[in-house]
N, C-alpha and C positions, 0 to 999 in steps of 0.2 A: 544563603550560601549557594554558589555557583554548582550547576548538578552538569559532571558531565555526559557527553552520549555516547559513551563508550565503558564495557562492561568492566575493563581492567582499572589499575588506577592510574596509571599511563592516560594523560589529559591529552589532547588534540592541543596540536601547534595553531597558530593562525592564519599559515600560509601553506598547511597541508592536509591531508584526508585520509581516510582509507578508502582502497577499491580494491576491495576482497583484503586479502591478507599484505596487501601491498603498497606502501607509501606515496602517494601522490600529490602533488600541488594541486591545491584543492578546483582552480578553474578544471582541472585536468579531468577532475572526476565524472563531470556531466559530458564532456563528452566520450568519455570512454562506456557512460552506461547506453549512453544515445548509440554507440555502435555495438553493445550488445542487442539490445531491443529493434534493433533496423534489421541484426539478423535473425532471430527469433521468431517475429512478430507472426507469419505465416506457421509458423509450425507451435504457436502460442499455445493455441487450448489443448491440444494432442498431446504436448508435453503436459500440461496440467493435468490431463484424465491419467495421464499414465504413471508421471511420477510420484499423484499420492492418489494412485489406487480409486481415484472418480472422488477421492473426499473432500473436497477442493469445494465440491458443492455443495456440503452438507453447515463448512466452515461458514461460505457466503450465506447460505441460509439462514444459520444463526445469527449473524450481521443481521442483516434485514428483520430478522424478527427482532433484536434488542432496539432498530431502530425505533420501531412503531410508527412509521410516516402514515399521515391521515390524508385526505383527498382536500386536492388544495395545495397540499406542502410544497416547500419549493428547498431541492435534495442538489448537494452539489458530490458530485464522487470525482477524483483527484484522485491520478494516476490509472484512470477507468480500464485503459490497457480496451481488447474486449470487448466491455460494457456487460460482464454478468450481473456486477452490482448495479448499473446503470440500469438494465434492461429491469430487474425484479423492482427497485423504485418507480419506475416509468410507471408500473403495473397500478401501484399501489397511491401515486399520489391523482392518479386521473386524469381527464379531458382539464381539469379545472387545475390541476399543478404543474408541475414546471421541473423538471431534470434536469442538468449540466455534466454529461460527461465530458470529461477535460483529461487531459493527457502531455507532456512535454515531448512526446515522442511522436512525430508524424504520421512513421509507418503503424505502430500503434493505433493509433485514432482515427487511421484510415481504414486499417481492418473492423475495427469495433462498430465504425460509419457504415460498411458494407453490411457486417454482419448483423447489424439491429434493424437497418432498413428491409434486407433480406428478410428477414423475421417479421416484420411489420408492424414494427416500434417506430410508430408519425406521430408529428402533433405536439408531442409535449417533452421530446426530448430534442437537444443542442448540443452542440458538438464544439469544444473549445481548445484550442492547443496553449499549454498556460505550463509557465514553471510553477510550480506549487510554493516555493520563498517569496513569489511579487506576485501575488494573482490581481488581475483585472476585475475584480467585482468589488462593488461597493458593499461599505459596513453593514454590518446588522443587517443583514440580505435572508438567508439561508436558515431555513428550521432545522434540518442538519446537512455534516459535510461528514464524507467518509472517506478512507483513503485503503484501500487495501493492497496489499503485500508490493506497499511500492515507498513506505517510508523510508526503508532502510535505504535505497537508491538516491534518496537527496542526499543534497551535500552538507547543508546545514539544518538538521532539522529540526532547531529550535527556530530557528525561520518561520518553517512552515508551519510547525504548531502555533506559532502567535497568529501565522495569516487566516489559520483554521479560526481561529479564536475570533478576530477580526471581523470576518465574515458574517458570522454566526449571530443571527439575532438573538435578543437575552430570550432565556430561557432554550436555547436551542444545545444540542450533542453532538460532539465531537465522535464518531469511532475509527478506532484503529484498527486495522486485522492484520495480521503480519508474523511470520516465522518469530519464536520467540525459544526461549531454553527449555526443550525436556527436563522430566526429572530424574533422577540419577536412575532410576531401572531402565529406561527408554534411552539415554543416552549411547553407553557403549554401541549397540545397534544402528543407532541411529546416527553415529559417526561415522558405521562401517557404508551404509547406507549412502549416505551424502558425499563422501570422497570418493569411494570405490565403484558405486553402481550408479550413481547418479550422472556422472563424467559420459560413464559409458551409454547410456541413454541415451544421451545429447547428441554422444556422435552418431550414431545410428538414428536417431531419428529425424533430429535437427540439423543433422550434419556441422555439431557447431560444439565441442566438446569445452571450449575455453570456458564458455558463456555460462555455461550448468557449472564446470567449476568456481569461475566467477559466483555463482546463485549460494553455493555450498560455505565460502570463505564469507558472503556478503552476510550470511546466518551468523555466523560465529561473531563477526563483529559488532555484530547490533544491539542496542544496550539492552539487558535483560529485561522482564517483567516488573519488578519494581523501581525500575532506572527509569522506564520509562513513565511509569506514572508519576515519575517524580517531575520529569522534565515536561509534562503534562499540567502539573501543577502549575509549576514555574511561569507558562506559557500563559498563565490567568485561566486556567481551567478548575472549575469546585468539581465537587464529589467523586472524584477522578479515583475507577474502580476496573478491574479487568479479569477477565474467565478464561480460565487456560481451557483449552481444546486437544483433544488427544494424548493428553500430558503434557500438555505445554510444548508441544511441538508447535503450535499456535496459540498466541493471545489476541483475544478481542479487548483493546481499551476503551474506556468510555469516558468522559466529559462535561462538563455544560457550564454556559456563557449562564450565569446572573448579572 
């Protein structure tokens, strides 16, 4: 049975999408997020430390621990933005592994370029500009591919989940990390939260108040926690399992290629 990626029961048309709460043809969507993210990009981490309180880091950290990447691996993170994920795998897979932060956004992966070589992350990480629905890497490549809080911004992401899958040498893991549905005590709050204060942030800090709006509606429409595992499944993923974080203000999903 066909699972859709969308939490209502209202199916996606073929020739449309959502971008935030609002209908769009779906070519429409990549570049409407492409001009969120071009403006963004510089005021990227600063809005992440600030709009959840520096826990942004604690979220990626869990990622990477449920990773387990060993010295050697060879890790692809998708939709790197950044490169926080990017930057703690480099750490962990060594002189002798191999990193790919990859990005559909230029400004994106230029800031992320700057800021890791800044840092002085040489050697074993690359820089790729890649829609995540067609990636440019061959099969069974990757021990794992992660993708963090950038699913919800593809257009089709049952796409991307099979390219993930694709990728992925057997035995290798899929994670997801990405806004997902609180539970109903966290919710009221955290609606007032994401419409109300979130907006306002943007503008004052990012001078970009649409774009955090945009961030807030792109939350809401994204398939919940067990939608998503489902369309995980779907994708050829086994033991496909996920840990809410803060209440499920965040899910990490997990995966893996037999």
């Amino acid at each position: 049975m066909p699972v859709s990626d969308r939490p209502d029961n209202e199916r996606e048309g073929p020739e449309t999408t959502h971008f935030g709460f609002e209908r769009v043809p779906a070519p429409e969507k990549a570049r409407r997020v492409a001009q969120v993210f071009h403006s963004v990009a510089r005021r990227y981490d600063l809005m992440n430390d600030l709009m959840s309180f520096g826990v942004h880091r604690l979220w990626k950290r869990f990622t990477v621990e449920l990773a387990r990447v060993r010295p050697g691996h060879r890790v692809l993170d998708l939709a790197g933005g950044t490169g926080d994920l990017a930057r703690a795998f480099a750490r962990r897979v060594g002189r002798h592994g191999r990193v790919v932060l990859s990005d559909i956004n230029a400004s994106m992966l230029e800031v992320g370029r700057q800021r890791l070589t800044d840092q002085g992350i040489l050697g074993n990480l690359d820089y790729v500009q890649a829609n995540a629905e067609r990636l440019p890497f061959r099969s069974d490549h990757f021990h794992v591919v992660s993708i963090g809080f950038g699913l919800r911004n593809v257009t089709h992401k049952e796409a991307a989940l099979r390219e993930m899958h694709r990728v992925l040498r057997p035995g290798g893991q899929a994670l997801v990390l990405e806004f997902s549905q609180p539970n109903r005590w966290i919710a009221p709050a955290y609606d007032v939260y994401s419409f109300e204060i979130l907006p306002r942030l943007g503008r004052w800090v990012a001078r970009d108040e649409a774009s955090y709006r945009y961030l807030a509606e792109s939350i809401r429409v994204h398939p919940d926690q067990e939608t998503l595992r489902e369309m995980m499944c779907a994708a050829g993923f086994a033991r496909c399992t996920y840990h809410n974080l803060t209440g499920g203000v965040v899910a990490v999903h997990r995966g893996y290629k037999v």
